[in-house]
One Martini backbone bead per residue (centre of mass of N, CA, C, O) as a GRO file, in nm:
protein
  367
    1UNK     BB    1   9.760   7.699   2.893
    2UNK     BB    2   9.430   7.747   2.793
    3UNK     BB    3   9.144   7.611   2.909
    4UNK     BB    4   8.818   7.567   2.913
    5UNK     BB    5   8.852   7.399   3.176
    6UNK     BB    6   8.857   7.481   3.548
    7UNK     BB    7   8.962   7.281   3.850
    8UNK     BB    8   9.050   7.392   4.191
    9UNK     BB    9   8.934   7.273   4.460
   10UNK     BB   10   8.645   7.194   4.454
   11UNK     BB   11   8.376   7.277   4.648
   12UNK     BB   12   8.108   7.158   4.832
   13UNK     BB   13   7.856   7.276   5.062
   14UNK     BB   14   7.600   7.246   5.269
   15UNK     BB   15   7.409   7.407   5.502
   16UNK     BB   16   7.432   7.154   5.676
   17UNK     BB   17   7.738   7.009   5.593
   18UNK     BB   18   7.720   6.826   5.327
   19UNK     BB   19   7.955   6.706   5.121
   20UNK     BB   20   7.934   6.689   4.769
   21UNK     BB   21   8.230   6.814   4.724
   22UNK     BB   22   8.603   6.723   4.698
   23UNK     BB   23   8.842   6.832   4.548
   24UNK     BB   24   8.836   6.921   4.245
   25UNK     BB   25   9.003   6.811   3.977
   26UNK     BB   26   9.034   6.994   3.644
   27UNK     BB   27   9.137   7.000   3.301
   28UNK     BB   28   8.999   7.134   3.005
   29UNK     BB   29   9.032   7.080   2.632
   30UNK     BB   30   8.969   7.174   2.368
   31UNK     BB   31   8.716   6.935   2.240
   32UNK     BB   32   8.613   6.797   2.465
   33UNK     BB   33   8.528   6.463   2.585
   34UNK     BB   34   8.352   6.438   2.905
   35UNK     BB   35   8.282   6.217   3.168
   36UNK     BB   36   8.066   6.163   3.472
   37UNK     BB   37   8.122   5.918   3.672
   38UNK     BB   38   7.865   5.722   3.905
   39UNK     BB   39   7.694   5.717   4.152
   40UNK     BB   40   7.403   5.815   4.336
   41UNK     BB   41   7.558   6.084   4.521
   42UNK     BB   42   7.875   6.128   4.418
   43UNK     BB   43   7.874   6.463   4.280
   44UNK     BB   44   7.813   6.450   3.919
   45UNK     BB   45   7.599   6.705   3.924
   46UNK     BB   46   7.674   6.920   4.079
   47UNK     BB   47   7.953   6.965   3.922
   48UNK     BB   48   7.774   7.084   3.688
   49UNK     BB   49   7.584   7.299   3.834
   50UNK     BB   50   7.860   7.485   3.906
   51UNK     BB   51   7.923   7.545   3.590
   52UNK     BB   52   7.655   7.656   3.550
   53UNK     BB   53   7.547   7.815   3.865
   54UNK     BB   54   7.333   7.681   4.023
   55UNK     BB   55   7.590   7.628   4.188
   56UNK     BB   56   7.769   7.684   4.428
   57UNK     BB   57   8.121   7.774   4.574
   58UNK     BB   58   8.286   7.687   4.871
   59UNK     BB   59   8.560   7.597   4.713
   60UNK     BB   60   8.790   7.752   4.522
   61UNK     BB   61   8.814   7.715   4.170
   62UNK     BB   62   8.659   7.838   3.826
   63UNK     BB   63   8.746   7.836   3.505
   64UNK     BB   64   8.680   8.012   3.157
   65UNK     BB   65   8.922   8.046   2.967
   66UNK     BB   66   9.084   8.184   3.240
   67UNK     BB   67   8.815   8.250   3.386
   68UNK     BB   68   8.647   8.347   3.660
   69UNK     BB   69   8.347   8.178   3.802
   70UNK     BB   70   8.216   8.163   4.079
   71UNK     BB   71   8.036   8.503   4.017
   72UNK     BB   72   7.858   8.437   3.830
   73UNK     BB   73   7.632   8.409   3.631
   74UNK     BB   74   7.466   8.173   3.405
   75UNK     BB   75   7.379   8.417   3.166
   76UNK     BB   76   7.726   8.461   3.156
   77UNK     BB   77   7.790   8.186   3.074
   78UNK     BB   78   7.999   7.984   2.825
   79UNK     BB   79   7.702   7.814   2.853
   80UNK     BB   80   7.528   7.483   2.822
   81UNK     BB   81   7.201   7.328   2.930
   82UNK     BB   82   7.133   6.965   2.921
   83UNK     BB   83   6.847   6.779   3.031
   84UNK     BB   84   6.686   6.475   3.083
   85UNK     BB   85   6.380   6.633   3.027
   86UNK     BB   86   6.467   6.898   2.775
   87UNK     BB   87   6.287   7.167   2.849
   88UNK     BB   88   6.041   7.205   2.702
   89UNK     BB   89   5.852   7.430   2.506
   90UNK     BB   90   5.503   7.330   2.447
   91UNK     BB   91   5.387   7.632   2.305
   92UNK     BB   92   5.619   7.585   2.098
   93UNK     BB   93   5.841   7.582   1.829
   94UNK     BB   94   6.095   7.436   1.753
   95UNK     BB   95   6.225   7.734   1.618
   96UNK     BB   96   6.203   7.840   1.884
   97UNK     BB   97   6.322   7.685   2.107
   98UNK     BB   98   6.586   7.723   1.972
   99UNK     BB   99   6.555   8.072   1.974
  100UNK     BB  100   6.553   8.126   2.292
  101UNK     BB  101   6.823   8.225   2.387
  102UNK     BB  102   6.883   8.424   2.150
  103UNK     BB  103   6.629   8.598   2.238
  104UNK     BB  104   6.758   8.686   2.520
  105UNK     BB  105   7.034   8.776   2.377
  106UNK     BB  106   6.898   9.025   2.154
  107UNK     BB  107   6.921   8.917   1.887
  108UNK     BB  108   6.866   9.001   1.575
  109UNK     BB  109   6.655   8.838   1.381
  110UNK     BB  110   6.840   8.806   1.137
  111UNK     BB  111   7.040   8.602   1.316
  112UNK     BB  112   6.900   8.422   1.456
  113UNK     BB  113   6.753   8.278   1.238
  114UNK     BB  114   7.037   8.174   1.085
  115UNK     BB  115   7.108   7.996   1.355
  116UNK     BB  116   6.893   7.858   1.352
  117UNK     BB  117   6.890   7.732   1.019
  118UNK     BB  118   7.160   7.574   1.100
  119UNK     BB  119   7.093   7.389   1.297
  120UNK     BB  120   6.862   7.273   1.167
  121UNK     BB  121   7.042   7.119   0.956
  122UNK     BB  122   7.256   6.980   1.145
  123UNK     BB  123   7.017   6.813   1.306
  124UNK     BB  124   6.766   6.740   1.089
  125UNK     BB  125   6.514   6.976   1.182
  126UNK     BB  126   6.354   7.096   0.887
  127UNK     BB  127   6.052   6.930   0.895
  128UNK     BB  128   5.986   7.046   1.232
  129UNK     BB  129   6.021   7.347   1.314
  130UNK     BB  130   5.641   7.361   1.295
  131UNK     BB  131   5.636   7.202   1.543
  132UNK     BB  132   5.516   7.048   1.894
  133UNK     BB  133   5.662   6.861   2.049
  134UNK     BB  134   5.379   6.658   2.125
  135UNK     BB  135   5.450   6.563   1.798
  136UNK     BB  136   5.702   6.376   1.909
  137UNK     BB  137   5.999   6.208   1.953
  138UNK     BB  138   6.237   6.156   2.187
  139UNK     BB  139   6.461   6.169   1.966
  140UNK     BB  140   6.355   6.486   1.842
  141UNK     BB  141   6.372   6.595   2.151
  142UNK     BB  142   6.690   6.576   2.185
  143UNK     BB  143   6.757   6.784   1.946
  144UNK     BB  144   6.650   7.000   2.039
  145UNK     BB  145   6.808   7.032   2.305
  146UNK     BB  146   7.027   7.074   2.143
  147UNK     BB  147   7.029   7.272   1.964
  148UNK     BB  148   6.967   7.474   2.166
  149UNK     BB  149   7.237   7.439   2.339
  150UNK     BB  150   7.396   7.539   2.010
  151UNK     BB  151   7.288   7.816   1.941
  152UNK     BB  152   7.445   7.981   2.167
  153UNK     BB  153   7.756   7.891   2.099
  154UNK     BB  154   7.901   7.736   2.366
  155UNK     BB  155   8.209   7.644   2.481
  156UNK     BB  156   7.995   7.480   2.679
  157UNK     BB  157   7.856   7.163   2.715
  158UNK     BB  158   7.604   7.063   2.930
  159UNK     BB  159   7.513   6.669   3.038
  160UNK     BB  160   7.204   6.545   3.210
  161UNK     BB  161   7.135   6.304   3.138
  162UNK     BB  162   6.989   6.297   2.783
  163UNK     BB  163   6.946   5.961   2.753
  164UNK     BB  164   6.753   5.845   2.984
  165UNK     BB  165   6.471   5.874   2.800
  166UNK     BB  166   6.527   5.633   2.636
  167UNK     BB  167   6.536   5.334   2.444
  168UNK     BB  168   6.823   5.162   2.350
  169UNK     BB  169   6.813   5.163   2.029
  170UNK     BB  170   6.828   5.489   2.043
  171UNK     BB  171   7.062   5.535   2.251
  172UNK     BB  172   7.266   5.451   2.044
  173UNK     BB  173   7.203   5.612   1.802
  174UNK     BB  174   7.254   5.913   1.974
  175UNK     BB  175   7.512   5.849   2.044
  176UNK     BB  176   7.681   5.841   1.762
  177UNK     BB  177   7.578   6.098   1.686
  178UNK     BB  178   7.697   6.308   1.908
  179UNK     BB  179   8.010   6.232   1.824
  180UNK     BB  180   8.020   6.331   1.561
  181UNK     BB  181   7.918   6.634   1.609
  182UNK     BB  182   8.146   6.695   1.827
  183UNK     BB  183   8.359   6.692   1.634
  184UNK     BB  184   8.283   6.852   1.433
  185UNK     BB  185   8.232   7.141   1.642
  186UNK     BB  186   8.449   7.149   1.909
  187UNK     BB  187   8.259   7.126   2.162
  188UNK     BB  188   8.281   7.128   2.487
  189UNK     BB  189   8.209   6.827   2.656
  190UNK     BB  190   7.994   6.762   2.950
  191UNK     BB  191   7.909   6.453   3.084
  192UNK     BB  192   7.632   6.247   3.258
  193UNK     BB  193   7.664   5.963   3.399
  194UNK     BB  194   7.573   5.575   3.479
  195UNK     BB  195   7.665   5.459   3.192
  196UNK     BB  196   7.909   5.315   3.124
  197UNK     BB  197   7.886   5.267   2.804
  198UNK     BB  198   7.877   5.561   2.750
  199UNK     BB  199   8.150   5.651   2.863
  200UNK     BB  200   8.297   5.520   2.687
  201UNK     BB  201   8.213   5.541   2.397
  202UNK     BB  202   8.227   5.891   2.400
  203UNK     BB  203   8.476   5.944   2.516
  204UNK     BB  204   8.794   6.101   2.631
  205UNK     BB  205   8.734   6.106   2.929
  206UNK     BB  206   8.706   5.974   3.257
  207UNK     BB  207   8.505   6.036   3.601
  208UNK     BB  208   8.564   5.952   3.865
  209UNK     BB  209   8.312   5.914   4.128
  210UNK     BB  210   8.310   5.927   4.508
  211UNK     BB  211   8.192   6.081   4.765
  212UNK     BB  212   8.264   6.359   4.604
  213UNK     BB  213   8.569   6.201   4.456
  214UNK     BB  214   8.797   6.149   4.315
  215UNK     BB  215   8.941   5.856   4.169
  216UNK     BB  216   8.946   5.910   3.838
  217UNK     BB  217   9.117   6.018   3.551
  218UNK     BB  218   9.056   5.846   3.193
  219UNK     BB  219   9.078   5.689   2.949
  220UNK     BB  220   8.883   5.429   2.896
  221UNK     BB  221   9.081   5.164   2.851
  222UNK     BB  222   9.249   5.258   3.108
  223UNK     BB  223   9.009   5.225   3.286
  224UNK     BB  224   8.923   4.937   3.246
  225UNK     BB  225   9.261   4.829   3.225
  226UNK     BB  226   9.378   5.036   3.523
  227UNK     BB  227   9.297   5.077   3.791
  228UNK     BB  228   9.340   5.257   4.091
  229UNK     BB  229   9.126   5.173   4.269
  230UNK     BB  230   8.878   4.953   4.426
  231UNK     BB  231   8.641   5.125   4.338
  232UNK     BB  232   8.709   5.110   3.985
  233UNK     BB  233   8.720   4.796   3.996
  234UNK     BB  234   8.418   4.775   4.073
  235UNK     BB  235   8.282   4.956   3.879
  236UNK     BB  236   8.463   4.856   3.649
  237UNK     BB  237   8.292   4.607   3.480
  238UNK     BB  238   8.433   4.283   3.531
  239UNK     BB  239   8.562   4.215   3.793
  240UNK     BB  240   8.833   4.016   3.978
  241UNK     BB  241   8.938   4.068   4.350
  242UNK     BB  242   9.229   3.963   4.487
  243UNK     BB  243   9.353   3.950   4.793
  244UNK     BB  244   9.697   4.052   4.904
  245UNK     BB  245  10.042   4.001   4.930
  246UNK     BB  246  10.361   4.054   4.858
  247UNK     BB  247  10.596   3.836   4.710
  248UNK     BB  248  10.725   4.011   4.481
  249UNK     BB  249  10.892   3.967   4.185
  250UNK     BB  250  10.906   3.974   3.783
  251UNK     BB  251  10.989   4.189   3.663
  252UNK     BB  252  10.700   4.392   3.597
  253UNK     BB  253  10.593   4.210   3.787
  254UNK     BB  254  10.376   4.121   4.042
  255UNK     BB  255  10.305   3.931   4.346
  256UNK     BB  256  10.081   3.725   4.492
  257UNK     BB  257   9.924   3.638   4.812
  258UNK     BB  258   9.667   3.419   4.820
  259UNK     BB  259   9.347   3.255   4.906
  260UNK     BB  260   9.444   3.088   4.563
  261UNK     BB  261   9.775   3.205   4.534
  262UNK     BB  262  10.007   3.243   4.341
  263UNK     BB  263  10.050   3.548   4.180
  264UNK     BB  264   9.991   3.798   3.883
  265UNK     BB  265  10.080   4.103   3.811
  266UNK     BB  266  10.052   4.495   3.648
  267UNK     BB  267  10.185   4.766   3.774
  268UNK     BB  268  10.073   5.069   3.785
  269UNK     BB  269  10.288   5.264   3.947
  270UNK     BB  270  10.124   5.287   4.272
  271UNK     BB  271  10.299   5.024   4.405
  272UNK     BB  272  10.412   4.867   4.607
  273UNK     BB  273  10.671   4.627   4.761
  274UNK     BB  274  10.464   4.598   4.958
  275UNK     BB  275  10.182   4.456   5.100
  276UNK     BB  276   9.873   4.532   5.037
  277UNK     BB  277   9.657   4.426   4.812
  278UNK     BB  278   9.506   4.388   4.477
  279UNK     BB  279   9.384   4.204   4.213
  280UNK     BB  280   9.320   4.287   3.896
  281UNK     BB  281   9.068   4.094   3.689
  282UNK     BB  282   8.936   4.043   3.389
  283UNK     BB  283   8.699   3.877   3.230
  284UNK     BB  284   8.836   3.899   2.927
  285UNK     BB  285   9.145   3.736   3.051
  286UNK     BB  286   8.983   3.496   3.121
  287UNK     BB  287   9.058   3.141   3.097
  288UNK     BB  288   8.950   2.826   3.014
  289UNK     BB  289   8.996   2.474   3.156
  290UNK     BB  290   9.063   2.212   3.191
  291UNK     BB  291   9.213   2.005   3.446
  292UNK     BB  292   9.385   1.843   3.289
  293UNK     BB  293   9.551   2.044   3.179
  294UNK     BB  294   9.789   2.151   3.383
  295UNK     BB  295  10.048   2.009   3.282
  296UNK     BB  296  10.054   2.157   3.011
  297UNK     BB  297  10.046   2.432   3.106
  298UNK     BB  298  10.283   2.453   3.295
  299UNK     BB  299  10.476   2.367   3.099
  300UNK     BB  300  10.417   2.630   2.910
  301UNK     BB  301  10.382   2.860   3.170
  302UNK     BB  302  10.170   2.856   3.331
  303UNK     BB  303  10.099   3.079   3.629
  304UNK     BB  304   9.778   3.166   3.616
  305UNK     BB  305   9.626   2.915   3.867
  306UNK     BB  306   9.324   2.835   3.904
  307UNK     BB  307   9.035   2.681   4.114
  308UNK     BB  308   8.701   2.556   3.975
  309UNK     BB  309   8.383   2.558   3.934
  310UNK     BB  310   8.102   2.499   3.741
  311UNK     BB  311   7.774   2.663   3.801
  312UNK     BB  312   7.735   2.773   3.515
  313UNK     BB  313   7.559   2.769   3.208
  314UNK     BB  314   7.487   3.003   2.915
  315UNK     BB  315   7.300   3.044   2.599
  316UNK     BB  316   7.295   3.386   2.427
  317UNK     BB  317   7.296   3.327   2.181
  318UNK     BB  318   7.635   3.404   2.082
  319UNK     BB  319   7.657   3.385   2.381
  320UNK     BB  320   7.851   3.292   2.684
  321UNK     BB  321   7.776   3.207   3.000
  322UNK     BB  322   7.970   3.204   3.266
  323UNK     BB  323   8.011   3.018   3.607
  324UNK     BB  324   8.249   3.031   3.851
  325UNK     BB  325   8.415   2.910   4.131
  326UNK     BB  326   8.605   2.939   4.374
  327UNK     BB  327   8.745   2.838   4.675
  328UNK     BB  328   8.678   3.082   4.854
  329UNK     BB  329   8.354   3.126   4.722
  330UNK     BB  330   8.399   3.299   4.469
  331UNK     BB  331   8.261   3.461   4.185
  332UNK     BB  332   8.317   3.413   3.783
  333UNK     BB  333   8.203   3.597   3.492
  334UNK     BB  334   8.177   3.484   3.203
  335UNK     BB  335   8.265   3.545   2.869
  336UNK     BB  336   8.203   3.402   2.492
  337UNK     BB  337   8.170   3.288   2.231
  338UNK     BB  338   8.031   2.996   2.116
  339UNK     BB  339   8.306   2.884   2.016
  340UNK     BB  340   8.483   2.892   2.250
  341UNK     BB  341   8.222   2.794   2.405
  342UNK     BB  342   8.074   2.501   2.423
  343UNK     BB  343   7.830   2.306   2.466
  344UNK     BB  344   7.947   2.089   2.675
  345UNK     BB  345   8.241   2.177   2.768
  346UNK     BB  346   8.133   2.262   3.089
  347UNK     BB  347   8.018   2.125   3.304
  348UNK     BB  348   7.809   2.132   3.558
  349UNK     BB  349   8.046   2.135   3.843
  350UNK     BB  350   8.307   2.105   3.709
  351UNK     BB  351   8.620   2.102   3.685
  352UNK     BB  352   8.855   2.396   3.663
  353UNK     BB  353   9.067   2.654   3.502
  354UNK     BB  354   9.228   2.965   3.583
  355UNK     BB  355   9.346   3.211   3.319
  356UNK     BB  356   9.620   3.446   3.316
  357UNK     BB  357   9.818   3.735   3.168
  358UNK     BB  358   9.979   3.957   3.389
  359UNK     BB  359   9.932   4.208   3.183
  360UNK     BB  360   9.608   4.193   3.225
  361UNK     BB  361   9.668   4.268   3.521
  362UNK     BB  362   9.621   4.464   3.824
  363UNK     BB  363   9.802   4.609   4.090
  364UNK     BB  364   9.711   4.744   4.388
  365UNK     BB  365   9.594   4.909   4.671
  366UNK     BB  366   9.402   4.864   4.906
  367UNK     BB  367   9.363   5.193   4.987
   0.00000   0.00000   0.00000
């Protein structure tokens, strides 16, 4: 199978002996929308700027669509990238904005014009063609810098967090338009960014990397509510993770001894069948019960009981905020629709249970 990008143990050395970027492995296939996601340091603006050519590539290789691109020039490579705040060229109007990459590779005037005003009818910007920048609305002008990017048709478009200048309510609606448009036009996007909510919401697969290394590559769902490594299960999400040693198994499920109890989740396939262990709870999975309920849960079946005292309640529109604290002082914060939780239903201080079906606990490896 050919791919449109691979990675292949590709790493960057900065001249001063710093690594950036160590033993990345990744193979994207056509039409795929790729997310980089990590905190700023991770090395994931890097390994975009290496696909693009602006950064040098230390070891390893890369390829698109089989072929070898580490001392390619970036203006040979059949890439486009979208920077975050858009690069767009004050003293032209957007339609020479969007056809200056066309303009740049020669191409005859009237096929420019024509793939100029299909982009522009594509992304709904024929009515500002002939306005400049500085007249444009923010949203606007990423649609500008996307239009350039997409109008010199390249295999691969790279986008280095292209909505972090928008402000909240414009990055939703530009996030939906992005996916859609992506999917309409079959075209690899690998897009880097440091939004949780935005790497769920748009990929098909996310990239987490930490100091320069990949920790994970899934589906969002699955990096959600599956993480590998102690690092992910901290990073994505709100979980609650609990260490402690390998007490057993029950069917699918791995026991855990720790330091609120004997509990359980449901092993990642990586996960040893002796020592020390982390189980990673979702806040999603944890249901909270009154005190007194203990031996009806128990008489029922419920085995993941944990207690806890609440610390705050606070109702925010229709949803409820509960911080619960766990006996070993560690805090677990939850939320969940105000029917479910009613104001005055777990008053503050109040001793409380916290549990959860061992299916949606995940755990892994300490280390």
């Amino acid at each position: 199978m050919i791919f449109d990008l691979e990675l292949k143990n590709a790493g960057k050395v900065y001249d001063n002996g710093t690594p950036a970027v160590i033993d990345f492995d990744l193979s994207v296939a056509k039409g795929e929308f790729i997310a980089f996601l990590g905190p700023s340091g991770c090395g994931k603006t890097t390994t975009l700027r290496m696909i693009a050519g602006f950064e040098s590539i230390s070891s390893g290789d890369m390829l698109i669509r089989g072929e070898r691109m580490n001392d390619v020039p970036p203006q040979r490579r059949p890439t486009s990238m979208i920077f975050q705040n858009y690069a767009l060229f004050p003293h032209m109007t957007v339609r020479r904005n969007v056809g200056y990459g066309l303009e740049v590779k020669g191409l005859p005037r009237a096929e420019r014009d024509a793939k100029v005003d299909h982009i522009l009818a594509t992304l709904d910007l024929e009515d500002i063609a002939d306005r400049k920048p500085d007249r444009l609305s923010g949203g606007q002008r990423q649609r500008i810098a996307l239009a350039r990017g997409l109008a010199v048709e390249p295999d691969i478009l790279l986008l280095d967090e292209p909505l972090g200048a928008l402000d909240a309510n414009l990055r939703k609606a530009i996030q939906n338009e992005l996916k859609l448009l992506q999917k309409r036009l079959g075209v690899t996007f690998i897009f880097v960014t440091h939004a949780q909510s935005e790497a769920l919401a748009l990929s098909d697969r996310i990239v987490v990397m930490n100091q320069g290394r990949v920790e994970q590559v899934s589906p969002p769902h699955q990096l959600y509510t599956r993480p590998n490594t102690p690092f992910v299960a901290q990073f994505i999400g709100r979980n609650t993770v609990l260490q402690g040693e390998v007490a057993g198994t029950q069917g699918e499920d791995i026991v855990v001894s720790t330091g609120v109890g004997v509990l359980s989740g449901r092993a990642n396939g990586r996960t040893a069948d002796k020592g020390r262990v982390n189980l990673v709870v979702p806040a999603e999975a944890i249901e909270v019960h009154a005190a007194a309920t203990r031996e009806r849960l128990t008489r029922g079946g419920t085995t993941n009981l944990v207690d806890a005292h609440i610390e705050s309640f606070d109702v925010v529109g229709h949803i409820s905020h509960l911080t619960a604290r766990l006996l070993d002082g560690r805090t677990v914060s939850l939320e969940a629709h105000v029917d479910k939780y009613q104001p005055g239903a777990f008053p503050v201080g109040s001793g409380v249970l916290l549990s959860w079906k061992a299916a949606e606990a995940t755990v892994i490896p300490a280390h």
